[in-house]
N, C-alpha and C positions, 0 to 999 in steps of 0.2 A: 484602602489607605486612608487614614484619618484627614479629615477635612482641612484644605489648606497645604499640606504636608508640600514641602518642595520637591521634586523627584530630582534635582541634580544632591541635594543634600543626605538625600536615601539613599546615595549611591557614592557620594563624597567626591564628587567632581566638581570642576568649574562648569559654570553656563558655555564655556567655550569650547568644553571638552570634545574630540574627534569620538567619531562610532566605534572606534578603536579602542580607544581609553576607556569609552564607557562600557562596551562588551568586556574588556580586562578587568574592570572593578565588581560590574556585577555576577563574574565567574569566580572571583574572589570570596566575594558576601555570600552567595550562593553557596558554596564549600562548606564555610564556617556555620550558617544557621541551616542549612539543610535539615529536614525534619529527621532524616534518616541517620543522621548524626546526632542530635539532638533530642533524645526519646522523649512525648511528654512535657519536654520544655514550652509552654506555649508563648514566653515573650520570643523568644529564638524560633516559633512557628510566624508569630505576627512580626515577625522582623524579616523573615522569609519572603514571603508576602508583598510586603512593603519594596522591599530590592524587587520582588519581578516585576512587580506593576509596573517601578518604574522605570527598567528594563525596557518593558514592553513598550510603553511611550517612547521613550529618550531615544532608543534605536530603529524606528520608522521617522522616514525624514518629515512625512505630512502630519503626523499627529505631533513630533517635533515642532515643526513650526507653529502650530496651532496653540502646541501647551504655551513655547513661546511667549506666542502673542495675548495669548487669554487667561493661563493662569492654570487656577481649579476649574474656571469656567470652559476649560478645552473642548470637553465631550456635548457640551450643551450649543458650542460654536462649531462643530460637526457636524451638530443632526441639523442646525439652521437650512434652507431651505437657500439656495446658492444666488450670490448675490444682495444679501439679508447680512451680509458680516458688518458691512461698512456705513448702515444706516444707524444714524445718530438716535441713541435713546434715551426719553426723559424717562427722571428717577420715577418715584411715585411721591404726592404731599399729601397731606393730610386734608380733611374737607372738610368745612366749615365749622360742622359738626363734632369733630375730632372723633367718629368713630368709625369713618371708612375711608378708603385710599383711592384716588384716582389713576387709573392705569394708561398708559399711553396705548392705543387700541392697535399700533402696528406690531407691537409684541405678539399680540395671538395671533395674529398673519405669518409674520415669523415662523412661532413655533410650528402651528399646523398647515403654513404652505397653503393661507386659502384665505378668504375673507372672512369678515365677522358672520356675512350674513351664511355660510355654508358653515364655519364652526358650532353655531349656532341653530342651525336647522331651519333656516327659513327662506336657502337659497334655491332657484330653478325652479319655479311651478311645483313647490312646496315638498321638492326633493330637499328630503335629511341627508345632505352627505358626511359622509366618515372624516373623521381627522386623520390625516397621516400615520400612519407609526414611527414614533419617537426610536432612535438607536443609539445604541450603547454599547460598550466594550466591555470587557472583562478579561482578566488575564489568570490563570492557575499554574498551578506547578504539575509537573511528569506524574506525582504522585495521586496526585487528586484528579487528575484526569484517569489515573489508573482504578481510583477506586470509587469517583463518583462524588459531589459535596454540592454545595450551597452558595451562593454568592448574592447581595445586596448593588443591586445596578439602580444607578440614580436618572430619573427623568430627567428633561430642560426644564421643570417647573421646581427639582429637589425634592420631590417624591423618589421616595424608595421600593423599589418590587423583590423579593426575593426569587430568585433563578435555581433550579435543577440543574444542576450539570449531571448528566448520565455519565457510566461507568464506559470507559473505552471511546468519549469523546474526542474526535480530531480538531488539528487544527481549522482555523476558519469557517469551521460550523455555526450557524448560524439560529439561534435557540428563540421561540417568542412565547411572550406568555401576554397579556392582552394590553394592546396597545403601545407595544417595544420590541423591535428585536434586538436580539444582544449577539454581541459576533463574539465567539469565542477563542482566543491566542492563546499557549502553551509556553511558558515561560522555557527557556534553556536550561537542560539538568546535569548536573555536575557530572554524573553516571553514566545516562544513557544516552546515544542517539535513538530516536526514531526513525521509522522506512514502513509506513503502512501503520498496518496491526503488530510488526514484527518490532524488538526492541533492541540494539547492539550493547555489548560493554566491554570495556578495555579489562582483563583479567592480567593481573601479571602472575607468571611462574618461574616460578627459580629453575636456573640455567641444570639444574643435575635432574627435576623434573621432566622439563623439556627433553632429556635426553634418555630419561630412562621411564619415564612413564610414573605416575602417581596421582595424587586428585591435588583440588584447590577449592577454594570457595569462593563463589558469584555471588553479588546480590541480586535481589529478586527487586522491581518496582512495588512490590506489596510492604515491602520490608521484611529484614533478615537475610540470611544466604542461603544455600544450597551447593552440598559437597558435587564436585565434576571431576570424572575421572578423564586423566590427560593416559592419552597415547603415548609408547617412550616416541623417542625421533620425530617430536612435532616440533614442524618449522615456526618460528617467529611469526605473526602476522591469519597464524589459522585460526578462521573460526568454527566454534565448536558449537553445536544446536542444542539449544537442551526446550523439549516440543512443548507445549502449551504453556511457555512461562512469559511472555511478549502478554498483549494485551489483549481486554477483551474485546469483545463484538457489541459495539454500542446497537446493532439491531438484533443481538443474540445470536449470532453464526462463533462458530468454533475462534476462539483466542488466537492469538498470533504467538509465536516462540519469541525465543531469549536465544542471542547470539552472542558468545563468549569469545572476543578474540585476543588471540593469545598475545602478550608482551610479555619475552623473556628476559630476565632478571637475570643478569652477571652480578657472579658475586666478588664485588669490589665495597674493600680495598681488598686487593690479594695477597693473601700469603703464601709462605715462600711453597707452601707444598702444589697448593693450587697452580700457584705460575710454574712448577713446575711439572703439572700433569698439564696444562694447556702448552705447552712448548713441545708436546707432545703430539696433539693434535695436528693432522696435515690438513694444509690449505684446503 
């Protein structure tokens, strides 16, 4: 999300909005710029994007409060080092010189959780210790976790490292690349639920379908669909397997399926022939 960006305004809610309204709004925007709706569009991709992030924030109540209270600077008041939120800090001025800046030196204690002399390498009987690893979040969509992409996660200093997300990444995974971990979220997808490796989707089939057998089309989390052939006298609510289309094996083990369940489609408004072969039908 571009620097600054408000996430209730990316999402068109009030600051006061309930987790209610704001999961309803970003199921809304999600629909509309979904990539999978939107081929190729990439302001409708980076609009995408922008709704889950802040999604992702706005609907956990601690990184809530945090955006909150800190702003853009949430994620950098996160990895602070507990107890470190409420100490007062000066800016930086300029020095005498005008060519260098004075730092308040409880910032890099802050940051790395240690003194200057351990940040620095010259603490404990000339033990170098490590700085902490800085964390960070990041949030993707159903689809990019399906196929694998890129992400730009910012340090507490506003250093940027680029992140690998691997193909068939879960939730809450936890990804480092040197001197950060990045925990990974999975934004809500219009389409699918997730269960594991395995992926569900609401298929609707016309009620003459359902009763007498024919196919339908599913989409796939790759993009596109894929024809399925419906049993006749399948019950409302059955799910139908179709095998290696769920996702893949972030360590390379076999993919997970695609579960197709069925919602029958009555065909309304009715006419007069239709209500009258359904008046027909016994309870």
């Amino acid at each position: 999300m571009a620097v600054n960006q408000d996430y209730y305004s990316a999402l068109g809610v009030e600051r006061s909005a309930t987790k209610k309204e704001i999961q309803s709004a970003f199921r809304k925007l999600a629909r509309k710029y979904h990539p999978d709706v939107n081929h190729g569009d990439k302001q409708a991709e980076g609009r995408f994007k922008e709704v889950s992030e802040a999604h992702g924030v706005l609907s956990d109540p601690k990184k809530r409060a945090l955006y909150d209270r800190f702003g853009s600077d949430w994620q950098a008041a996160a990895a602070a080092p507990e107890g470190t939120l409420n100490r007062p800090r000066r800016g930086p001025r300029p020095s005498p010189q005008g060519n260098y800046q004075e730092v308040d030196p409880s910032r890099f204690a802050d940051l790395f959780g240690s003194d200057l002399g351990s940040v620095f390498g010259f603490a404990g009987a000339g033990r170098r210790a490590r700085p902490a690893e800085a964390q960070a979040e990041i949030v993707v969509s159903l689809r990019e976790a399906y196929l694998g992409t890129t992400r730009q996660a910012t340090l507490p200093d506003g250093h940027t490292l680029e992140v690998t997300v691997p193909a068939g990444v879960a939730e809450g995974t936890t990804l480092r690349v040197p001197g950060l971990r990045v925990l990974v979220r999975i934004a809500p997808d219009a389409e699918f639920e997730r269960e594991g490796k395995d992926l569900r989707a609401a298929v609707a089939v016309p009620l003459r379908t359902a009763l007498l057998g024919g196919e339908v089309e599913v989409p796939t989390p790759k993009g596109g669909r894929v024809h399925l052939r419906i049993p006749e006298q399948t019950q409302n609510g059955t799910r139908l397997r179709l095998r290696g289309l769920g996702m893949p094996d972030a360590k390379g083990g076999a993919p997970g399926d695609l579960y197709a369940e069925v919602r029958v489609r009555l065909p309304v408004p009715l006419d007069d022939a239709t209500r009258a072969w359904a008046s027909q039908i016994p309870d």
